[in-house]
PQR file of N, CA, C, O and H, with PARSE charges and radii, in Angstrom:
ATOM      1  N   UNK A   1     132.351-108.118 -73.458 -0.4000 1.5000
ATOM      2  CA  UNK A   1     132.019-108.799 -74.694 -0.0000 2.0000
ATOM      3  C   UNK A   1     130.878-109.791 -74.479  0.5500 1.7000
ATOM      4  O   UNK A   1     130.052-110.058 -75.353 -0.5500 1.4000
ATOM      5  N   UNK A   2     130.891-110.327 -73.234 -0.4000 1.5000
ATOM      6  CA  UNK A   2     129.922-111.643 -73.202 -0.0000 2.0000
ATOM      7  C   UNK A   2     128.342-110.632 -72.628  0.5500 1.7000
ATOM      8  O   UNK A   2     127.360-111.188 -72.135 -0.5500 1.4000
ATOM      9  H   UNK A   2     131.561-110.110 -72.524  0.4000 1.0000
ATOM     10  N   UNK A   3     128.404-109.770 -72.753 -0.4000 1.5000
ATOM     11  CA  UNK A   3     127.082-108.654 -72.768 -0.0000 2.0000
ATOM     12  C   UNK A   3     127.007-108.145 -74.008  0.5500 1.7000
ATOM     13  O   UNK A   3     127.009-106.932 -74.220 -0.5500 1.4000
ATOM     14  H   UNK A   3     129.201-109.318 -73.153  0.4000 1.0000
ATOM     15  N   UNK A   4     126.910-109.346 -75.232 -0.4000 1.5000
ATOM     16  CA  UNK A   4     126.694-108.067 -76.270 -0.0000 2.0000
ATOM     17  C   UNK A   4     125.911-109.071 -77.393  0.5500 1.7000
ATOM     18  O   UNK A   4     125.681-110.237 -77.074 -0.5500 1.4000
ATOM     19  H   UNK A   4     126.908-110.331 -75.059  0.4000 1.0000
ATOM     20  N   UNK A   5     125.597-108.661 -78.449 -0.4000 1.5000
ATOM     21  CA  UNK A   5     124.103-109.451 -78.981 -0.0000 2.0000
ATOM     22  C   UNK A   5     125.250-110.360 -80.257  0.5500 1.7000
ATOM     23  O   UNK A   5     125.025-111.385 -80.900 -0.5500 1.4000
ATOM     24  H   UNK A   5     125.784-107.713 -78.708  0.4000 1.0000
ATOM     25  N   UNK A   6     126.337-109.560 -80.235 -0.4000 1.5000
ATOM     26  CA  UNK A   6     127.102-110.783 -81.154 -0.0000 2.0000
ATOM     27  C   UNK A   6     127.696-112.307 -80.324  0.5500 1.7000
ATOM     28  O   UNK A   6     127.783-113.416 -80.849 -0.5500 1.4000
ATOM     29  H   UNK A   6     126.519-108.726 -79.713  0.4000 1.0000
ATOM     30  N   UNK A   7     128.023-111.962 -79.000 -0.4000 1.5000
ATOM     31  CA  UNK A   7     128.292-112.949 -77.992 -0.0000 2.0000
ATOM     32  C   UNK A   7     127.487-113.916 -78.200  0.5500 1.7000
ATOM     33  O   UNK A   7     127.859-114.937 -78.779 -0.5500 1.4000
ATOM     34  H   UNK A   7     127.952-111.061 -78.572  0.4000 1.0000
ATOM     35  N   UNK A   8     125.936-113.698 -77.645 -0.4000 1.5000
ATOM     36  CA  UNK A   8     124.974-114.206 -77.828 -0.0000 2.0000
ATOM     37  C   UNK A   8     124.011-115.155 -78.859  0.5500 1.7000
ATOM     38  O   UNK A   8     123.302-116.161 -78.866 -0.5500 1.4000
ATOM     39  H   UNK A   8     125.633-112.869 -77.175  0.4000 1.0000
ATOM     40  N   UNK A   9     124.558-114.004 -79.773 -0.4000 1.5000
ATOM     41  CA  UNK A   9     124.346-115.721 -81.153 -0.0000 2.0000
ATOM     42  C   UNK A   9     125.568-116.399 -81.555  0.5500 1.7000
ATOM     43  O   UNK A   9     125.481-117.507 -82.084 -0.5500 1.4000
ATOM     44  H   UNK A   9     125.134-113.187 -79.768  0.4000 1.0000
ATOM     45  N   UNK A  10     126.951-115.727 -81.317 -0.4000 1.5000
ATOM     46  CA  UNK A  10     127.624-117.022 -82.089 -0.0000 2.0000
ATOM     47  C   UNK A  10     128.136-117.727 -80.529  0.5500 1.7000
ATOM     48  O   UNK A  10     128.970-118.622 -80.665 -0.5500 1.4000
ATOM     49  H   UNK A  10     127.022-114.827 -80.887  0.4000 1.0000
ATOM     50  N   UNK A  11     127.703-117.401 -79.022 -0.4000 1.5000
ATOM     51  CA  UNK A  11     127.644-119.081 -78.301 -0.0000 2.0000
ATOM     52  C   UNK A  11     126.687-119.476 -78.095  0.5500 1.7000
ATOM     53  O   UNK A  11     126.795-120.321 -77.207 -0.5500 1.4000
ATOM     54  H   UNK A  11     127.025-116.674 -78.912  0.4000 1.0000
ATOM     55  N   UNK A  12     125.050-119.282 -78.630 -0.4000 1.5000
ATOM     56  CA  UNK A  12     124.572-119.714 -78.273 -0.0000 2.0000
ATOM     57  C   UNK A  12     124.444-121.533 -78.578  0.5500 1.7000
ATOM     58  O   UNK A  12     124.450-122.532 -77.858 -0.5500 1.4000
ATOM     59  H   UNK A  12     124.963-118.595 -79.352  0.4000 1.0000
ATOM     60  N   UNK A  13     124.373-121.365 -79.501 -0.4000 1.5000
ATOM     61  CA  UNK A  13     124.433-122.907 -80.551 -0.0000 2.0000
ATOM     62  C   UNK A  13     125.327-123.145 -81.732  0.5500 1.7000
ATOM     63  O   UNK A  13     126.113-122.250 -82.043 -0.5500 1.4000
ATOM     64  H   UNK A  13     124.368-120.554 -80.086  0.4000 1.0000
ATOM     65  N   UNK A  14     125.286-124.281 -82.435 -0.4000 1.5000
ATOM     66  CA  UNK A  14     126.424-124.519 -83.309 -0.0000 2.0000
ATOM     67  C   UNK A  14     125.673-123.805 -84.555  0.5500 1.7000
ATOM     68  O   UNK A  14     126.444-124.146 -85.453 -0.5500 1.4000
ATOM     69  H   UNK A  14     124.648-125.008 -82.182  0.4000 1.0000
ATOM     70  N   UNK A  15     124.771-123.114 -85.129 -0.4000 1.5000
ATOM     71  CA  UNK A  15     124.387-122.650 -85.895 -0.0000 2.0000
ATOM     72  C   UNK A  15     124.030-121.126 -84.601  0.5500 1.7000
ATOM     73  O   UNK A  15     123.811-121.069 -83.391 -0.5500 1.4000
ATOM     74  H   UNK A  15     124.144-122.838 -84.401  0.4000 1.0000
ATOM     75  N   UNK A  16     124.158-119.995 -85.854 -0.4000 1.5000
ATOM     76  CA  UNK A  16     123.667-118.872 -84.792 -0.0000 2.0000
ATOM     77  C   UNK A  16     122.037-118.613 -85.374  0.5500 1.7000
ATOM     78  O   UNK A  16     121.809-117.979 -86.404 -0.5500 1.4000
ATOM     79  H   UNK A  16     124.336-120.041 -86.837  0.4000 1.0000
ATOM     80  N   UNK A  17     121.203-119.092 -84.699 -0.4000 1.5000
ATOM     81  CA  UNK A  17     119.843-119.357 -84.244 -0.0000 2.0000
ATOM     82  C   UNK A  17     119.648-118.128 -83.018  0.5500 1.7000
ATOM     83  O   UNK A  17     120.135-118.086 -81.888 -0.5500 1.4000
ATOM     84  H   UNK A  17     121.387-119.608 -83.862  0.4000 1.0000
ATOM     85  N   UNK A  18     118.700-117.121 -83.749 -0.4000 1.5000
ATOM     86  CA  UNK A  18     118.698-116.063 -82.643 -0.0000 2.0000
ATOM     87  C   UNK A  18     116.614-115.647 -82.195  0.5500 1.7000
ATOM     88  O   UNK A  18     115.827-115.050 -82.930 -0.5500 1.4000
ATOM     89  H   UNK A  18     118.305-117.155 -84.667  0.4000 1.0000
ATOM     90  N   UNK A  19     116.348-116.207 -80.874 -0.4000 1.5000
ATOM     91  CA  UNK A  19     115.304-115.986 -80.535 -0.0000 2.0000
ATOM     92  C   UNK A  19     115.457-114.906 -80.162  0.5500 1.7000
ATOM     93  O   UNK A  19     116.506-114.561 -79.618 -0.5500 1.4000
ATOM     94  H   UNK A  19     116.987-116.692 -80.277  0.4000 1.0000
ATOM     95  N   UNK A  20     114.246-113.937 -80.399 -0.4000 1.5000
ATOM     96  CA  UNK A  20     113.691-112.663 -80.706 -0.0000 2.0000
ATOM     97  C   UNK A  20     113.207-112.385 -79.636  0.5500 1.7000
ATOM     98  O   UNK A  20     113.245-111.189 -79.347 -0.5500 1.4000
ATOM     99  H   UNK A  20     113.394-114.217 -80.841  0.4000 1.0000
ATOM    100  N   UNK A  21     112.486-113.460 -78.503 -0.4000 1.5000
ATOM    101  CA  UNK A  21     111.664-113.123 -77.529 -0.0000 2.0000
ATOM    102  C   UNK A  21     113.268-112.887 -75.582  0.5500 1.7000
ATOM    103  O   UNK A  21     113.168-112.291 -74.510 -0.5500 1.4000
ATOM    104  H   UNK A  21     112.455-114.432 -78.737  0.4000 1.0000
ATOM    105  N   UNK A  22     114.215-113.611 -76.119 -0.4000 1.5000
ATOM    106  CA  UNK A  22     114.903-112.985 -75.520 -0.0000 2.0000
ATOM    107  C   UNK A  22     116.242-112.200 -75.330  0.5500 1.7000
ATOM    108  O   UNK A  22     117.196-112.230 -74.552 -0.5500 1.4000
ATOM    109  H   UNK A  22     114.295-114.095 -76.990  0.4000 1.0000
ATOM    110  N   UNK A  23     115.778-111.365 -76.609 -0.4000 1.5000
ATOM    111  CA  UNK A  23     116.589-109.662 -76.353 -0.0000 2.0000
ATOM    112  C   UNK A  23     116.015-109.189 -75.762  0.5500 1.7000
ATOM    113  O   UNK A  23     114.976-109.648 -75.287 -0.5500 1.4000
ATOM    114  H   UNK A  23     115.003-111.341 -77.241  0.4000 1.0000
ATOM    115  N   UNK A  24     116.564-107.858 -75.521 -0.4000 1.5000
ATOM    116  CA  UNK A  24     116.462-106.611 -74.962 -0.0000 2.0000
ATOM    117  C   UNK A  24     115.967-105.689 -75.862  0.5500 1.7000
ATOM    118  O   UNK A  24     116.069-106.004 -77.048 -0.5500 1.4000
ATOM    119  H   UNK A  24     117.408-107.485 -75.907  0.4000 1.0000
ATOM    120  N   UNK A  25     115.422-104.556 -75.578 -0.4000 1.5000
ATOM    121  CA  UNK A  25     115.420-103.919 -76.640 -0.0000 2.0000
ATOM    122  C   UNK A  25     116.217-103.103 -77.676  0.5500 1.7000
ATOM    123  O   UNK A  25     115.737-102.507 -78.640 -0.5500 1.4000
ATOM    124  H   UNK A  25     115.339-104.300 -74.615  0.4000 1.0000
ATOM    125  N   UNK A  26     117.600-103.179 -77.295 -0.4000 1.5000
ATOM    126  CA  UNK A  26     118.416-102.904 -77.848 -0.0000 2.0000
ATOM    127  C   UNK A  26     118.753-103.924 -78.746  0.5500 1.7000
ATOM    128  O   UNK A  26     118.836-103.572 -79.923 -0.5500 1.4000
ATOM    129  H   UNK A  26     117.990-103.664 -76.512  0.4000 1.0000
ATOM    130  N   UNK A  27     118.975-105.145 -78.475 -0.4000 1.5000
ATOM    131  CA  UNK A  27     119.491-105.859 -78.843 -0.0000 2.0000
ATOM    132  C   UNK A  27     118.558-106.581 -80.410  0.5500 1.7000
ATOM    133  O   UNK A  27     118.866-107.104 -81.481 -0.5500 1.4000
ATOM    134  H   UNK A  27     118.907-105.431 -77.519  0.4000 1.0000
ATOM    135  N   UNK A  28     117.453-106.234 -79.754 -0.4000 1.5000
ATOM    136  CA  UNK A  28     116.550-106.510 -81.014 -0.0000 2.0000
ATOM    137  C   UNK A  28     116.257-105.489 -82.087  0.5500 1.7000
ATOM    138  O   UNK A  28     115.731-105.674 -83.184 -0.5500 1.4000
ATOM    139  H   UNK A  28     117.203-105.809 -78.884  0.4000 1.0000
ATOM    140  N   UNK A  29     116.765-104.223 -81.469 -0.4000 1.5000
ATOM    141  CA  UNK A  29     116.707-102.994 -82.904 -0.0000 2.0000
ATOM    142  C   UNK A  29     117.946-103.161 -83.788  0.5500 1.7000
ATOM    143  O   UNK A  29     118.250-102.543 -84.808 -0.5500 1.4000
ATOM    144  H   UNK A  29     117.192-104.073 -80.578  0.4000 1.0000
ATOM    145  N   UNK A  30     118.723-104.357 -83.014 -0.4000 1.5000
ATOM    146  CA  UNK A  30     120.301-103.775 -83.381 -0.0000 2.0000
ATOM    147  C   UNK A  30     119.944-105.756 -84.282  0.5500 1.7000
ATOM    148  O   UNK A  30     120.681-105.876 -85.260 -0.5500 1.4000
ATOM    149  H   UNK A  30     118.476-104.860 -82.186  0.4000 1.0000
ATOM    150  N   UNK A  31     119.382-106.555 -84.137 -0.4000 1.5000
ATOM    151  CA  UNK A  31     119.228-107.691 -84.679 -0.0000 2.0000
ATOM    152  C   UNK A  31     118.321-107.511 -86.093  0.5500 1.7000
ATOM    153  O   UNK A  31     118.539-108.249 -87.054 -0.5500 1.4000
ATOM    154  H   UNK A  31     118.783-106.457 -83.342  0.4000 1.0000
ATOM    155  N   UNK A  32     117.430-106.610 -86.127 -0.4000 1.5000
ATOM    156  CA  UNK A  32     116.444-106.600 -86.963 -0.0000 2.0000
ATOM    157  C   UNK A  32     116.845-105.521 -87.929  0.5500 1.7000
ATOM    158  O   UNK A  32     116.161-105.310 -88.930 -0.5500 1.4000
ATOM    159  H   UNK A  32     117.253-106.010 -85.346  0.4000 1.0000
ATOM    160  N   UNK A  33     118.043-104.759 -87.635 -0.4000 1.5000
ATOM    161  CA  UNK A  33     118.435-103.677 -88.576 -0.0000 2.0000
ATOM    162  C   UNK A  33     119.867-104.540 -89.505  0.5500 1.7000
ATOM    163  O   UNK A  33     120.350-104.232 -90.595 -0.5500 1.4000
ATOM    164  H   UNK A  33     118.599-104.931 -86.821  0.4000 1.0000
ATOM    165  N   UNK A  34     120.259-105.727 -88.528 -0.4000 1.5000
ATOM    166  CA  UNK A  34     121.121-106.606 -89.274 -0.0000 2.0000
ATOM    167  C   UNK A  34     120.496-107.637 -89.957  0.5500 1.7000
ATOM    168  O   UNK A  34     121.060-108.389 -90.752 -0.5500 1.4000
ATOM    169  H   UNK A  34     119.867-105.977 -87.643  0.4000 1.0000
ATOM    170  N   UNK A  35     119.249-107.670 -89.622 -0.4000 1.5000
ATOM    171  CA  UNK A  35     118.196-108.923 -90.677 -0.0000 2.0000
ATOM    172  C   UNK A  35     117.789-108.159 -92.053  0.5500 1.7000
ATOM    173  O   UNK A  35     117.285-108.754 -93.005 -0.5500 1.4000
ATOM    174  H   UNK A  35     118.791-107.059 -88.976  0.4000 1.0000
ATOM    175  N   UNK A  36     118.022-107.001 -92.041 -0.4000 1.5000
ATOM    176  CA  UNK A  36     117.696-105.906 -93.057 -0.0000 2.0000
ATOM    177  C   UNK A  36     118.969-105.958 -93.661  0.5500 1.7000
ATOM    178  O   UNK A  36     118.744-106.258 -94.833 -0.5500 1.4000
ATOM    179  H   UNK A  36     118.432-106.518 -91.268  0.4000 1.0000
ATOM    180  N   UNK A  37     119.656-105.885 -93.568 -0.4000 1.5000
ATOM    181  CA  UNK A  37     121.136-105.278 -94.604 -0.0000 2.0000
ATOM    182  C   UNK A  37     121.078-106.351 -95.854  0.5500 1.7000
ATOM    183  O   UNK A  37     120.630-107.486 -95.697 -0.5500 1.4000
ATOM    184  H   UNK A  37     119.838-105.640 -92.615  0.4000 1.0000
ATOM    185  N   UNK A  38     121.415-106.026 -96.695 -0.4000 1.5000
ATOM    186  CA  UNK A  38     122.496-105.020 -97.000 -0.0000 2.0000
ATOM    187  C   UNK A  38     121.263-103.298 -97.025  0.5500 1.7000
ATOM    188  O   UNK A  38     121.622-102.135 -96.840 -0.5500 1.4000
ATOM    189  H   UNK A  38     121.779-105.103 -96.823  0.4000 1.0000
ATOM    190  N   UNK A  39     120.286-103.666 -97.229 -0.4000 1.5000
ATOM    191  CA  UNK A  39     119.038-102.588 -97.071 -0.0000 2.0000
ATOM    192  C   UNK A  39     119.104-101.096 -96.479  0.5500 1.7000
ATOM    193  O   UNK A  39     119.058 -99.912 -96.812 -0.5500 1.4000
ATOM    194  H   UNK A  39     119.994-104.611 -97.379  0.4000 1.0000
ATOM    195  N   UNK A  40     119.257-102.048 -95.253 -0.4000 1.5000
ATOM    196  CA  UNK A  40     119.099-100.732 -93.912 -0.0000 2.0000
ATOM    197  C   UNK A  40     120.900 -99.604 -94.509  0.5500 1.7000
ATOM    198  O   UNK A  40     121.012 -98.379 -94.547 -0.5500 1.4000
ATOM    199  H   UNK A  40     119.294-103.010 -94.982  0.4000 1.0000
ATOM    200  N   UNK A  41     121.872-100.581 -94.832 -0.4000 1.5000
ATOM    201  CA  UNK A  41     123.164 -99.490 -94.968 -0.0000 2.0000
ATOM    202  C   UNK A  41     123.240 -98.641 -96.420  0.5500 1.7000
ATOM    203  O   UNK A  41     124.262 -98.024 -96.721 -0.5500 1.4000
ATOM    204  H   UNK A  41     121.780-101.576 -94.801  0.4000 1.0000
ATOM    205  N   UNK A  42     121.937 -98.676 -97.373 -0.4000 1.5000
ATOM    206  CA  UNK A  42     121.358 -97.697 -98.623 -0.0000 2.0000
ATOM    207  C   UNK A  42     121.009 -97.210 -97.826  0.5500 1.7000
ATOM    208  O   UNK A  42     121.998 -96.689 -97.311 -0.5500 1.4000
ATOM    209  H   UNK A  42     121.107 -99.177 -97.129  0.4000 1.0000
ATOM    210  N   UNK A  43     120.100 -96.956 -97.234 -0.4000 1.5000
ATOM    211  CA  UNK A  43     118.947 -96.118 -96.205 -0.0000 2.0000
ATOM    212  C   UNK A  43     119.941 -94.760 -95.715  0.5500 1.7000
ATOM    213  O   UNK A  43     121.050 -94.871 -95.192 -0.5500 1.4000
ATOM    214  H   UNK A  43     119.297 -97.379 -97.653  0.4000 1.0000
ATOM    215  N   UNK A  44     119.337 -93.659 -95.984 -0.4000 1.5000
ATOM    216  CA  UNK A  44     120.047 -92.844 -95.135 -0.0000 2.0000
ATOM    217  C   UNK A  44     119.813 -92.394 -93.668  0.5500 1.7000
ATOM    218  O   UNK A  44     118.609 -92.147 -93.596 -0.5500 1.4000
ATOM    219  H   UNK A  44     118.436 -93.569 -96.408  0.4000 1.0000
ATOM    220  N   UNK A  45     120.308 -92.207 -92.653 -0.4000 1.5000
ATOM    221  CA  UNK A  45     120.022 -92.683 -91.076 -0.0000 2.0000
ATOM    222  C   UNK A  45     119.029 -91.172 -91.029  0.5500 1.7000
ATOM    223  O   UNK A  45     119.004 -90.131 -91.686 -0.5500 1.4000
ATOM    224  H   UNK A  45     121.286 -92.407 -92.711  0.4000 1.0000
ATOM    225  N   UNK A  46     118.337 -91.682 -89.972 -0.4000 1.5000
ATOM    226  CA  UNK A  46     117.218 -90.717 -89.534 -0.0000 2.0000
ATOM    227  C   UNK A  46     118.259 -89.852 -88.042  0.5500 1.7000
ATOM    228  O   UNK A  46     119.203 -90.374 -87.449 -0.5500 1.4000
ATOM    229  H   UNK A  46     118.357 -92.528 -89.438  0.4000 1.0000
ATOM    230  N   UNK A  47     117.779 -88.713 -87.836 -0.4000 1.5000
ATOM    231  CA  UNK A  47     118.071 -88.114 -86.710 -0.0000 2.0000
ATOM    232  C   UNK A  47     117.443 -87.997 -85.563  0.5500 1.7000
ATOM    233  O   UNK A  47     117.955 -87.361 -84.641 -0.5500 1.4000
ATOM    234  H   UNK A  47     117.012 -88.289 -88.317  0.4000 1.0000
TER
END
């Protein structure tokens, strides 16, 4: 759990404040597709 991008913002600080420059790249497709919603879950998924 403490390897995972939800870990990561809610310990990082008392507000979840999430710098961009240190994810991973996973972690930032998976941050920026949750900065999109409710959006991205209309969207129908690509293959």
């Amino acid at each position: 759990m403490k390897d995972t991008l939800y870990w990561k913002i809610q310990t990082s600080r008392k507000l979840p404040i999430v710098n961009e420059a240190k994810l991973n790249e996973n972690e930032l497709a998976t941050w920026r597709r949750i900065k999109g919603e409710p959006k991205s879950l209309l969207e129908e998924e690509k293959e």
